[in-house]
VMD Tcl script that draws the C-alpha trace (Angstrom):
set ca {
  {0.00 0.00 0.00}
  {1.44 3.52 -0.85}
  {-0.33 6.35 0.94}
  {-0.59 9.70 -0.70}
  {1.98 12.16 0.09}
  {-0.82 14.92 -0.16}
  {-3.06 12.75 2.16}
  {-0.44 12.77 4.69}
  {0.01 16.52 4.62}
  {-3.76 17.35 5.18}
  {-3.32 14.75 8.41}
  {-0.68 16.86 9.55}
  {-2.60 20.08 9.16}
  {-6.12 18.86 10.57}
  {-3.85 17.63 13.81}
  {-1.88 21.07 14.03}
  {-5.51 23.07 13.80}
  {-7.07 20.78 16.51}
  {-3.66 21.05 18.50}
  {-3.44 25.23 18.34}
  {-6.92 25.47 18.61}
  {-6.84 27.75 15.55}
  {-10.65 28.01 15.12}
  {-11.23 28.08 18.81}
  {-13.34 31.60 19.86}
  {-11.56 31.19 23.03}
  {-8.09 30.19 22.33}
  {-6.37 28.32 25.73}
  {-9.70 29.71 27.39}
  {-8.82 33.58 27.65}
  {-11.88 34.56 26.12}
  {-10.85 35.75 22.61}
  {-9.94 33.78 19.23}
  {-6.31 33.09 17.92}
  {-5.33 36.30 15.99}
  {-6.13 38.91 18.83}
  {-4.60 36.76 20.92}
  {-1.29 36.69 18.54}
  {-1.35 40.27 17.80}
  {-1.07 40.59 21.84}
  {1.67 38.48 22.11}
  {3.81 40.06 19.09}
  {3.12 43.09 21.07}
  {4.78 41.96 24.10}
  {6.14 43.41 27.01}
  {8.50 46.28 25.79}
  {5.94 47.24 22.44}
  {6.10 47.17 19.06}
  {5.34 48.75 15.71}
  {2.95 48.46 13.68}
  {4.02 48.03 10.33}
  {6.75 45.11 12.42}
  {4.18 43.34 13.85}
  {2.18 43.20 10.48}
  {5.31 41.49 8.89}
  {5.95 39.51 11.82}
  {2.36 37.74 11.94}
  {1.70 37.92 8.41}
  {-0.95 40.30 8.11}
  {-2.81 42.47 6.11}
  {-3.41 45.77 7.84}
  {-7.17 45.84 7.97}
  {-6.89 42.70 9.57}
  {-3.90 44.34 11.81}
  {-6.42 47.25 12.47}
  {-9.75 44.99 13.47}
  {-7.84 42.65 15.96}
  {-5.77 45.99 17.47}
  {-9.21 47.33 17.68}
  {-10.68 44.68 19.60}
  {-7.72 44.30 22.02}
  {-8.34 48.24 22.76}
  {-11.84 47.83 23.57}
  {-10.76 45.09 26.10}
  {-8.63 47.72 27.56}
  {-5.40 45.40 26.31}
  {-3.66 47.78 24.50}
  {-2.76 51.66 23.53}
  {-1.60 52.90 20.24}
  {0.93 55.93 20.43}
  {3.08 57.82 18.26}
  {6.43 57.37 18.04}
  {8.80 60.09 19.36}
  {11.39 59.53 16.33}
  {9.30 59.17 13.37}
  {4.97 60.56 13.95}
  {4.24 58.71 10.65}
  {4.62 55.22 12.82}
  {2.63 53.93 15.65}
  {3.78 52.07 18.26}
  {1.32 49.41 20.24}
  {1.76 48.73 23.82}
  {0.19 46.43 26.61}
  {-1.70 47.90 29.29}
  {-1.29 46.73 32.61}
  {-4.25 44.23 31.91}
  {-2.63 43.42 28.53}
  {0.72 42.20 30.31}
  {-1.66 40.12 33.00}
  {-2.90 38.37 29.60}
  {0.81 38.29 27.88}
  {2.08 36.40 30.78}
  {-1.15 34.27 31.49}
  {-1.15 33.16 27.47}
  {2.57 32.41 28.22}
  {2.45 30.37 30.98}
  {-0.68 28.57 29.42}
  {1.30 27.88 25.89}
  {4.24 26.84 27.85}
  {1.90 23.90 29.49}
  {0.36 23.14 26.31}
  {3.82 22.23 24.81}
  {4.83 20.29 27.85}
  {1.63 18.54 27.28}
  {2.49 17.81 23.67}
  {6.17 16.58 24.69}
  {4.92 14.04 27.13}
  {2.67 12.48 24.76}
  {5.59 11.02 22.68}
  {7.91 9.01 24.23}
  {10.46 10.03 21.40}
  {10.37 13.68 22.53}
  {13.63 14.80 21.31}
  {12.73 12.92 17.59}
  {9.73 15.09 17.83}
  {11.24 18.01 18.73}
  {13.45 17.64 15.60}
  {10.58 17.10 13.26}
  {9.13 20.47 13.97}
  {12.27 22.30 13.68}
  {12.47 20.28 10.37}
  {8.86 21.82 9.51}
  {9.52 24.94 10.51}
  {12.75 25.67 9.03}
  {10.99 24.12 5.84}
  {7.96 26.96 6.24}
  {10.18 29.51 7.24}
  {12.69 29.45 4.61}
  {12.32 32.60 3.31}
  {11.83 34.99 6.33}
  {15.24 34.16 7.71}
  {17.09 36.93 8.96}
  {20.97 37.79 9.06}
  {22.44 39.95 12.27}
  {25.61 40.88 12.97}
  {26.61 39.54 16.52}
  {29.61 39.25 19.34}
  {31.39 35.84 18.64}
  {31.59 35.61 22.52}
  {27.16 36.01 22.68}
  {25.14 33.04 24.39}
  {23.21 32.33 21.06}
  {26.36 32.56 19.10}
  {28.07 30.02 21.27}
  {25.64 27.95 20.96}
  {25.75 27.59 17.02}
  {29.90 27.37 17.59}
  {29.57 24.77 19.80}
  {27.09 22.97 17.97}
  {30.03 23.39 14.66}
  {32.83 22.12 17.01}
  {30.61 19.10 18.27}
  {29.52 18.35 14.80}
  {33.54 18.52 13.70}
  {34.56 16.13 15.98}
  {32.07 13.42 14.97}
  {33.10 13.71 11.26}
  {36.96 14.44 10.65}
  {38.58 11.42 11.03}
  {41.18 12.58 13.77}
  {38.31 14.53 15.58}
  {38.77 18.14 16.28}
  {39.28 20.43 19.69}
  {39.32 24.35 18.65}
  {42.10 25.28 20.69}
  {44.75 23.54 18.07}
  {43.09 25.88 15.48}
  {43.85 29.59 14.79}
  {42.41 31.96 16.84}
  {40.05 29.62 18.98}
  {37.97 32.85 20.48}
  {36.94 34.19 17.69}
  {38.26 38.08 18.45}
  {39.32 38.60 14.78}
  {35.85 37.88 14.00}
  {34.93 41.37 15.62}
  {34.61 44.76 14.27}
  {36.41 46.30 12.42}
  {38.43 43.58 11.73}
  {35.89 41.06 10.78}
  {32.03 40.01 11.82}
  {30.20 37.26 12.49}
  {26.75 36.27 11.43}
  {24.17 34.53 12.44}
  {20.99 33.37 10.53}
  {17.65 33.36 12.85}
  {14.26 32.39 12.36}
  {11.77 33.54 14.90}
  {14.10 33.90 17.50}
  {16.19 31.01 17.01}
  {19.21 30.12 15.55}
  {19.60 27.80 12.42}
  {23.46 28.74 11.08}
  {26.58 31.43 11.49}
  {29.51 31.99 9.78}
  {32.53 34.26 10.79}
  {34.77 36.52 8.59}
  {37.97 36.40 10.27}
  {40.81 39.66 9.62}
  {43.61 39.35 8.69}
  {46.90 41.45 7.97}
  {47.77 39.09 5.52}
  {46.59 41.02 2.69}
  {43.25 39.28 3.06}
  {40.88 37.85 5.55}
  {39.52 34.15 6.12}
  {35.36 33.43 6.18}
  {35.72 30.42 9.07}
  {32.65 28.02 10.92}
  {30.12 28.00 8.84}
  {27.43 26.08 9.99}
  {24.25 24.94 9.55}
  {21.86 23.59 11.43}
  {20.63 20.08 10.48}
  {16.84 21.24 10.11}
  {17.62 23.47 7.83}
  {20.53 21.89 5.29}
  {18.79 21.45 2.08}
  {17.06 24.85 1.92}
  {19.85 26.75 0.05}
  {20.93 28.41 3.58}
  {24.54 27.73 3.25}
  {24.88 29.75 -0.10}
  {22.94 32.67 1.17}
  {25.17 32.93 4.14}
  {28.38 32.93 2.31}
  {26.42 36.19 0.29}
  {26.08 37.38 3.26}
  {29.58 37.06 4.49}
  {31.09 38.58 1.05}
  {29.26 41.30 1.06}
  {30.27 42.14 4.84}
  {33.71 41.76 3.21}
  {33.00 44.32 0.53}
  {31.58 46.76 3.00}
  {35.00 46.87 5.03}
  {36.94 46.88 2.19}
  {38.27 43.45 2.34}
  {38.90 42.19 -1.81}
  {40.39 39.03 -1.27}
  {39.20 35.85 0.53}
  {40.31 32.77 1.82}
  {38.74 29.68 3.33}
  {39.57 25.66 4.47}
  {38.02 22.82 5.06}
  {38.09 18.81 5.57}
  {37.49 16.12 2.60}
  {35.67 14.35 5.73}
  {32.71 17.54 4.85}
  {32.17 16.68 1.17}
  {29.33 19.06 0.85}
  {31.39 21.78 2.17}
  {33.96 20.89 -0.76}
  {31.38 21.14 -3.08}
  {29.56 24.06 -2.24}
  {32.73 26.42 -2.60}
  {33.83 24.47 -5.97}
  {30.87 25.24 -7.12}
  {29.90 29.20 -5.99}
  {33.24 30.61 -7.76}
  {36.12 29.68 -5.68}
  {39.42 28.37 -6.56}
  {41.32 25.74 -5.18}
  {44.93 27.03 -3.79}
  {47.39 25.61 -2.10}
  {47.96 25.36 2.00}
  {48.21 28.88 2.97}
  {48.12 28.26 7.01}
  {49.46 25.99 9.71}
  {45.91 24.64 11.27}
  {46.51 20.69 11.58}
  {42.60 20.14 10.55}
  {41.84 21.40 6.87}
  {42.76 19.50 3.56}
  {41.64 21.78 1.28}
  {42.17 25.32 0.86}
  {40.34 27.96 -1.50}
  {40.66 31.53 -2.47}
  {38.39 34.26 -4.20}
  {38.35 38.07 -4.69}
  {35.19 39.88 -3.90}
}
mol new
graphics top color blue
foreach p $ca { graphics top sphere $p radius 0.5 }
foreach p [lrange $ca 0 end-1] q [lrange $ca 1 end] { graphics top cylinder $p $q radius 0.2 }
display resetview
């Protein structure tokens, strides 16, 4: 028996709607449906702007407009001006909007512990919706510009040096490598990037300087939920063109045969293959492009 691929993707969605409790007029019981309820959370507690919130949830703005309009009669929200720029307006919780925020929060955060203890492969399922996510997400991924030595980019670095040391044949442990912290990978010498996806992150790559007469782009990685998607290419835009704007026209870059993919994605976005140009004990193979 083969089972429909399309079949299978309505199941999914008819089990997410009864899960959310999309068409619920009282989503988790607070009284009001799903999109006010949304709207008050994209809000949340320091504010937002409009026009970001719109883009955030998806919205039209005369959708925008009805559900801010229903939180205000509830006494949920204000609009106001902002100071910088009176052409935008800025929504805020009342005091009785951040008694909802945090009710809403604490109620979501029991509805996915509920969800978790339903499966006893947890973690499995917890990597199928990052899988679905990253998949329905692809193209509202963000870039920012971040410290090396941040929480959420030590997380992604750590997740590259684990991932290393499962895959090159002699293992890895960054402090044999070049500059293990990551400082050249600050302003103005370099940058590092992360890409995010509603808050969390799903890659980051570093663009170390040099006085070498060029700088290195160093740990990319990408996060297993969302290989596939094109992500790694995009990033390595990304990281040129931070090269470009600090006036960086040449790059170099290694890696391990052991990450074949990683071969094949620079010998085939315009690199060229060079000879050893550093002293690291890890890399095999060693490229080179101006930008």
């Amino acid at each position: 028996m083969t089972i429909d691929p399309i079949t299978r993707i309505r199941r999914f969605n008819r089990a997410v709607v009864r899960e959310t409790g999309i068409l619920d007029q009282s989503y988790l019981g607070r009284g009001r449906p799903l999109g006010p309820a949304r709207v008050l959370h994209a809000i949340g507690s320091d504010g937002a702007e409009l026009e970001t919130i719109r883009a955030y949830l998806g919205l039209d703005k005369t959708l925008l407009s009805r559900f801010l309009k229903s939180l205000q009669d509830e006494g949920m929200v204000t609009l106001e001006k902002d100071e910088t720029d009176g052409r935008r307006r800025i929504a805020k919780l009342t005091e009785a909007g951040r008694v909802e925020y945090a009710a809403y929060n604490a109620l979501s955060d029991a509805q996915a512990n509920a969800t978790l203890s339903r499966h006893p492969r947890a973690e499995a399922l917890l990597e199928a919706m990052d899988l679905i996510a990253s998949a329905l997400g692809r193209d509202d991924i963000t870039f920012e510009q971040v410290d090396p030595r941040s929480e959420t980019a030590l997380y992604c670095l750590h997740e590259y040096y684990a991932e290393l040391d499962r895959r090159i044949d002699i293992g890895f442990d960054v402090n044999l490598s070049a500059d293990p912290d990551a400082t050249d990978m600050m302003a103005p010498r370099g940058t590092f990037l992360l890409a995010m996806s509603d808050g969390l992150p799903l890659g980051c790559v570093g663009l170390k300087g040099t006085d070498k007469g060029y700088a290195e782009i160093k740990r990319l990685w990408i996060a297993p939920s969302a290989r596939g998607l094109g992500l790694a290419k995009r990033m390595m835009e990304q990281v040129e063109a931070a090269a470009r704007d600090l006036g960086i026209t040449l790059l170099r870059l290694d890696t391990h045969a052991d990450l074949p993919e990683a071969v094949r994605l620079y010998e085939t976005s315009g690199w060229t293959r060079i000879e050893r140009f550093n002293d690291d004990p890890y890399p095999t193979h060693f490229f080179e492009r101006a930008v």
